[in-house]
C-alpha positions in Angstrom: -76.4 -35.7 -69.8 -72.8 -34.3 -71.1 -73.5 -31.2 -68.4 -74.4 -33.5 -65.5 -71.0 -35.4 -66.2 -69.3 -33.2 -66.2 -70.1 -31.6 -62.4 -69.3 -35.1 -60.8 -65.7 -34.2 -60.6 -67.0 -31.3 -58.6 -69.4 -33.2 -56.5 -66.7 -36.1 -55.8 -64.3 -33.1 -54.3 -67.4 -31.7 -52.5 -68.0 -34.7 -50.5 -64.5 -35.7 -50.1 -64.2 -32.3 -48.4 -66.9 -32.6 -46.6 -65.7 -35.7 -44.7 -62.4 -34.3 -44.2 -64.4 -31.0 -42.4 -64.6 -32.7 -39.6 -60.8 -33.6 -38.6 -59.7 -29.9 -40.1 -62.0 -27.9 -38.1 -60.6 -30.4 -35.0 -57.1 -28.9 -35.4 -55.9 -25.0 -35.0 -52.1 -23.5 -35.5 -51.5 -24.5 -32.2 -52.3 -28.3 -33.1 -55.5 -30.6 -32.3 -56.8 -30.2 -29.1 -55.3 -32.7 -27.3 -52.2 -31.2 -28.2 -53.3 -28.2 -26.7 -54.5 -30.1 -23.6 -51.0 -31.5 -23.3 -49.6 -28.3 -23.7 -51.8 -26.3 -20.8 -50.7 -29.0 -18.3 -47.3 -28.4 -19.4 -47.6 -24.6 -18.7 -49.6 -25.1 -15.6 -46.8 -27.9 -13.9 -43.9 -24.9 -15.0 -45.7 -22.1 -12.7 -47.0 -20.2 -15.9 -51.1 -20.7 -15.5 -52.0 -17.4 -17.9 -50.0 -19.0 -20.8 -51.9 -22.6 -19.6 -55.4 -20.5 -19.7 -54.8 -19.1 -22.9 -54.1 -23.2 -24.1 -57.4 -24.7 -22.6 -59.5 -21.9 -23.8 -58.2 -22.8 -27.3 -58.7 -26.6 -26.9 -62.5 -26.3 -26.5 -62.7 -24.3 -29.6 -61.4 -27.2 -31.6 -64.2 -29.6 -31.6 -62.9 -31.7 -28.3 -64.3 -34.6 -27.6 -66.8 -34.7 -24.1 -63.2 -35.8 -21.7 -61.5 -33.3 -23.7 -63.5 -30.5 -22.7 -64.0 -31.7 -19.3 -60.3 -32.2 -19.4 -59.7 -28.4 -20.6 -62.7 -26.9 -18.1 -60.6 -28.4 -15.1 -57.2 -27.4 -16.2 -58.7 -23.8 -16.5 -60.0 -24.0 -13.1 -56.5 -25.0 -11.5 -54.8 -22.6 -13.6 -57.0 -20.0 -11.9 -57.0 -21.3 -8.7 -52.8 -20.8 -8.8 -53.8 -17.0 -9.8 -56.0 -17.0 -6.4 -59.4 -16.5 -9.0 -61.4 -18.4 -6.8 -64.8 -18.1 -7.7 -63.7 -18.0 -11.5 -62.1 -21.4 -10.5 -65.5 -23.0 -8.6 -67.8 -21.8 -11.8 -65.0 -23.5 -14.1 -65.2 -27.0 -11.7 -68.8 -26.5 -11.7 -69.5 -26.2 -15.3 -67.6 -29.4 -16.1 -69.7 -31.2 -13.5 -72.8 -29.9 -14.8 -72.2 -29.8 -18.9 -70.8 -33.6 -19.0 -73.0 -35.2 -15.9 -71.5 -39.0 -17.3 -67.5 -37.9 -16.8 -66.4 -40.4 -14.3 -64.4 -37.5 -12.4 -68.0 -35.3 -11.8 -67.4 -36.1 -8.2 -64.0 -35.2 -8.1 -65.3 -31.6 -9.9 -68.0 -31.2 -7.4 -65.6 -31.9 -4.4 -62.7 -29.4 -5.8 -65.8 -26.5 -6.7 -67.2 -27.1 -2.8 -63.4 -26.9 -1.3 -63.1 -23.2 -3.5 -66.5 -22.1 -2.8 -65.6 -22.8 1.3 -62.3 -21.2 0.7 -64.0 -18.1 -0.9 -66.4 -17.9 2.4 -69.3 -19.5 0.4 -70.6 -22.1 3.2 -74.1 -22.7 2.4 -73.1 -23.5 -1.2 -70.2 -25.5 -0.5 -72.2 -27.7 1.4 -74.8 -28.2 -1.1 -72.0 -29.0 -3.5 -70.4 -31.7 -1.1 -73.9 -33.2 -0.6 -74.6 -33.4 -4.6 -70.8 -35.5 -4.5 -71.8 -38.1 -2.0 -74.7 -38.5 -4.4 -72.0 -38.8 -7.3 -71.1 -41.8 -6.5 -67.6 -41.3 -5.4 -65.2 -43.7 -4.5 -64.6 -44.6 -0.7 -61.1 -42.2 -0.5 -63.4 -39.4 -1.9 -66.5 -40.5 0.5 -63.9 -40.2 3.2 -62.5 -37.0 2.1 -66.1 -35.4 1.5 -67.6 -36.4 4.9 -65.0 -34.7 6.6 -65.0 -31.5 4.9 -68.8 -31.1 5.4 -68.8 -32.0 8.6 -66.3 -29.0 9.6 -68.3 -26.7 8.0 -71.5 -28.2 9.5 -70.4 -27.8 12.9 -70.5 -23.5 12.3 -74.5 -24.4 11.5 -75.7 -24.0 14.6 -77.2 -27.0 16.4 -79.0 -28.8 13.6 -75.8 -28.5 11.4 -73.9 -29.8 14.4 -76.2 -32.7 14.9 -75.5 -33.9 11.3 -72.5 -33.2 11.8 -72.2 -36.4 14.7 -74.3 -38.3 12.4 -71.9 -37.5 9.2 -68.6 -39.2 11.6 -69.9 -40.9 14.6 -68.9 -44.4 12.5 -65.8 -43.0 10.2 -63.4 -45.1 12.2 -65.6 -48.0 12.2 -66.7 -47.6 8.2 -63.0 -46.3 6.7 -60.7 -48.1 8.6 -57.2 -46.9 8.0 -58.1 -43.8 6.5 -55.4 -41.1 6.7 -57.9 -38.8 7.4 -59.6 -40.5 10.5 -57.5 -38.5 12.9 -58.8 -35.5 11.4 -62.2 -36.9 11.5 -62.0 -37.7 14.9 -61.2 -34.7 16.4 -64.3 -32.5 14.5 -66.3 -35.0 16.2 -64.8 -34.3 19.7 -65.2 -30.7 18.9 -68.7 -31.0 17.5 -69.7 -33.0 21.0 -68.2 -30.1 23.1 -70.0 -27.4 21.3 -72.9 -29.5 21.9 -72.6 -29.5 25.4 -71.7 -32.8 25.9 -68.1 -32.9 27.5 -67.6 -36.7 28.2 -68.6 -37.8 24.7 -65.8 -35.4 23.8 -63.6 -36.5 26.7 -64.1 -40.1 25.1 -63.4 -39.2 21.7 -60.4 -37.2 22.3 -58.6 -39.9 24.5 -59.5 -43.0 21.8 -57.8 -40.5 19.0 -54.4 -39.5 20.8 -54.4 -43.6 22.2 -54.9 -44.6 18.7 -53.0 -41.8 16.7 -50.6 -40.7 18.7 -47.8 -37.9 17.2 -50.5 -36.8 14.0 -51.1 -33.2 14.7 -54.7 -33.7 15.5 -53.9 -36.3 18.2 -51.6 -33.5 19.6 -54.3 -31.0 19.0 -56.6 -32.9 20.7 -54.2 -32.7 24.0 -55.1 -28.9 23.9 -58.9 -29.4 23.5 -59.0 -32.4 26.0 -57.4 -30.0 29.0 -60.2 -28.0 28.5 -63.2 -30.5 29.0 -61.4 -32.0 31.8 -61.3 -28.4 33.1 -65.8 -27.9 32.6 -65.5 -31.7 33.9 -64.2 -30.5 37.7 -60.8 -32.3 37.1 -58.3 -28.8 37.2 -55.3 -31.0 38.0 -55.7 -33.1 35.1 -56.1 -30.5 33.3 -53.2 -28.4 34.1 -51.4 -31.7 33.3 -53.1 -31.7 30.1 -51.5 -28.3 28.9 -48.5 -29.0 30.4 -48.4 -32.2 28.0 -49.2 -30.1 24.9 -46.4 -27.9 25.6 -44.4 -30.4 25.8 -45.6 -32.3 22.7 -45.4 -29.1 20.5 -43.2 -26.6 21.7 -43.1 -24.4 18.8 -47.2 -24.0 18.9 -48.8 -20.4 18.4 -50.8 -22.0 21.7 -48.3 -22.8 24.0 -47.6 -19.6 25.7 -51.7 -19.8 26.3 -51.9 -23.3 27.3 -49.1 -22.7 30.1 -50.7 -19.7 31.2 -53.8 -21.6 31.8 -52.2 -24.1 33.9 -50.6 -21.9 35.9 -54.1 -20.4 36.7 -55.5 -24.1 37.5 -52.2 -24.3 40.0 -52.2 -20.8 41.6 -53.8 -21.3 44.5 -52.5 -25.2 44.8 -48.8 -24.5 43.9 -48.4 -21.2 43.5 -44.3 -21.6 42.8 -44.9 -23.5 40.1 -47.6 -20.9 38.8 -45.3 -18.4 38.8 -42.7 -20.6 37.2 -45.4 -21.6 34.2 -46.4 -17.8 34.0 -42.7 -16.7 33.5 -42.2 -19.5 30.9 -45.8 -18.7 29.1 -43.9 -14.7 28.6 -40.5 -16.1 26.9 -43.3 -18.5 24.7 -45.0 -15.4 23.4 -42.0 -13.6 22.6 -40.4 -17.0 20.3 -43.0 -18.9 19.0 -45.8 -17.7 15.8 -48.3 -15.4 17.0 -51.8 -17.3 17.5 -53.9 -17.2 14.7 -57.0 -16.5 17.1 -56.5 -13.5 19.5 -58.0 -15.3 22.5 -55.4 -18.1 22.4 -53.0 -15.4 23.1 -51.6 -14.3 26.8 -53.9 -12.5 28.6 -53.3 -8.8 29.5 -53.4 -9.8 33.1 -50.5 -12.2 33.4 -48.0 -9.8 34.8 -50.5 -9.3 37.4 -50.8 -13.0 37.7 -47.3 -13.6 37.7 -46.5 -11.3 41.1 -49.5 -12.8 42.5 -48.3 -16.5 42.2 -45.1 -15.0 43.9 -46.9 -13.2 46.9 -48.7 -16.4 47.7 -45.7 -18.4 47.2 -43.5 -16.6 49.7 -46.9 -16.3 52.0 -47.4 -20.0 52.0 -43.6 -20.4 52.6 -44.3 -18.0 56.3 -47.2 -20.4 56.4 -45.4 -23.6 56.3 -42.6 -21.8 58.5 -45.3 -20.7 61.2 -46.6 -24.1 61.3 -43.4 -25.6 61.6 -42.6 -23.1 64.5 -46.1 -24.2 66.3 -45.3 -27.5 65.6 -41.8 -27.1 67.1 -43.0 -25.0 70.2 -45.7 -27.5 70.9 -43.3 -30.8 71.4 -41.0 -28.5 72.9 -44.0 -27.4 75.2 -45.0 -31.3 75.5 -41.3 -32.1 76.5 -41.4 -29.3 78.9 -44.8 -30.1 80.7 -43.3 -33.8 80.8 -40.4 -33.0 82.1 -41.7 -30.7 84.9 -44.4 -32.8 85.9 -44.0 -34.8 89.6 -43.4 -38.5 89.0 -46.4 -40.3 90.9 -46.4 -40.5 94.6 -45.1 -43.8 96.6 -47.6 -45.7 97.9 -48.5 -45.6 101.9 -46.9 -47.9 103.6 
């Protein structure tokens, strides 16, 4: 009986330490783990993401709660992404979706890890990850924000991808009104209707996004596209308008020099002076403005070539007009002649 007495001092400490495990294990030199949380952003908003890795790492060893460690995965994952570790990044966004499925922000993680994984060149799994989102879900911004990104990378699926594609934004206008990324929206569609082959679906998408959005870089974008289905359409002079107006809208564009050069071409035989005049300015447009990210919306090799041809048949149909003015000139003057010359009519017998 003494003994036994004598080890419940022990067996009070015991417990009491035992409860207190908990909230010391929960707490490093560094502080708990929200403190470390707390820290890592800090580090991460200053430009200094190793130093805000080495702080989220450390949080999730101190016995965080389930947002903590969600909270730590994702900070990891940005602080990677600024080091340009992009698949490290995904599998970080990826892991926080998968490990805590109840986080309110899973669709937010799934959205970031199919952005990065589309970045990386990862298509096919980026658009499983957007389609496990939109099953998240999200709220309508993110809805929004989700259809369009998988419907750009749908339209590179070949025709089935590109059907879905019209299916995932044929209503966006109608179903997110005001949405800043409608414009956006709106022009994939076009796009996605002209690699379809069907021109005046795109024709009629295009014109209801520049009336509607006019001056947001896809509306002006969409000048550029729309001069082209006009073009397959039959219409070359509205075309050649068409590029003209996207010059003008954008004069500083890596396509201008291209877009002048193809309305000269629509013009060269119909005005060739003024395709010689859009040719020369399509040159000067190639020396000043960015280079085109795509090669084939550069000049072609051929415009020199172009350029004294639009010349040769402007100074021909100048001899033209001038020989048809002289044959009109020498046929009145003929006209005047032969009435001149001509007897009066003869007096009647008497």
């Amino acid at each position: 009986m003494r003994a036994a007495l004598r080890l419940l001092p022990f067996a009070a400490v015991v417990a009491a330490f035992s409860l207190l495990a908990p909230a010391a294990s929960a707490q490093g030199f560094g502080g708990t783990a929200t403190d470390m949380l707390v820290r890592g952003d800090s580090l991460l908003g200053q430009g200094r993401p190793n130093e805000a890795i080495v702080q989220f790492q450390e949080a999730r060893t101190l016995c965080p709660t389930p947002g903590e460690s969600v909270h730590s995965l994702q900070g990891e994952a940005q602080a990677r992404l600024a080091l340009s570790e992009l698949l490290p990044a995904a599998g970080l966004f990826e892991e926080a979706a998968t490990d805590y499925p109840d986080d309110p922000r899973v669709p937010d993680l799934l959205y970031a890890a199919a952005n990065v994984r589309y970045k990386a060149g990862e298509t096919d799994k980026a658009i499983e990850l957007w389609r496990r989102a939109l099953l998240k879900s999200p709220t309508p911004d993110l809805v929004a924000a989700i259809k369009t990104r998988l419907a750009q990378a749908l339209r590179f699926k070949g025709q089935q991808g590109q059907e879905e594609a019209v299916a995932t934004l044929k209503d966006f206008d109608t179903v997110y009104p005001g949405s800043p990324l409608a414009p956006n929206a709106l022009y994939t569609l076009a796009i996605v209707y002209h690699d379809l082959g069907r021109p005046k679906e795109s024709e009629t998408i295009y014109r209801a996004l520049i009336k509607k959005y006019p001056g947001k870089a896809a509306a002006v974008e969409a000048v550029f596209e729309l001069a082209q289905v006009v073009v397959e359409l039959g219409r070359k002079a509205d075309g050649a308008q068409l590029y003209r107006q996207y010059v003008t809208l954008n004069p500083a564009s890596p396509e201008a020099a291209a877009a002048l050069e193809r309305a000269g071409d629509l013009l060269l035989f119909r005005a060739p002076k003024e395709s010689a005049q859009l040719y020369a300015i399509a040159a000067v447009k190639a020396k000043t403005n960015p280079k085109p990210p795509i090669p084939t919306l550069g000049l072609s090799r051929w415009l020199p070539v172009k350029r004294l041809m639009a010349q040769a048949l402007s100074r021909i149909w100048v001899l033209v007009l001038l020989g048809v003015a002289a044959l009109g000139t020498a046929a009145f003057l003929g006209l005047w002649i032969v009435r001149r010359l001509r007897p009066g009519p003869q007096p009647a017998a008497a």
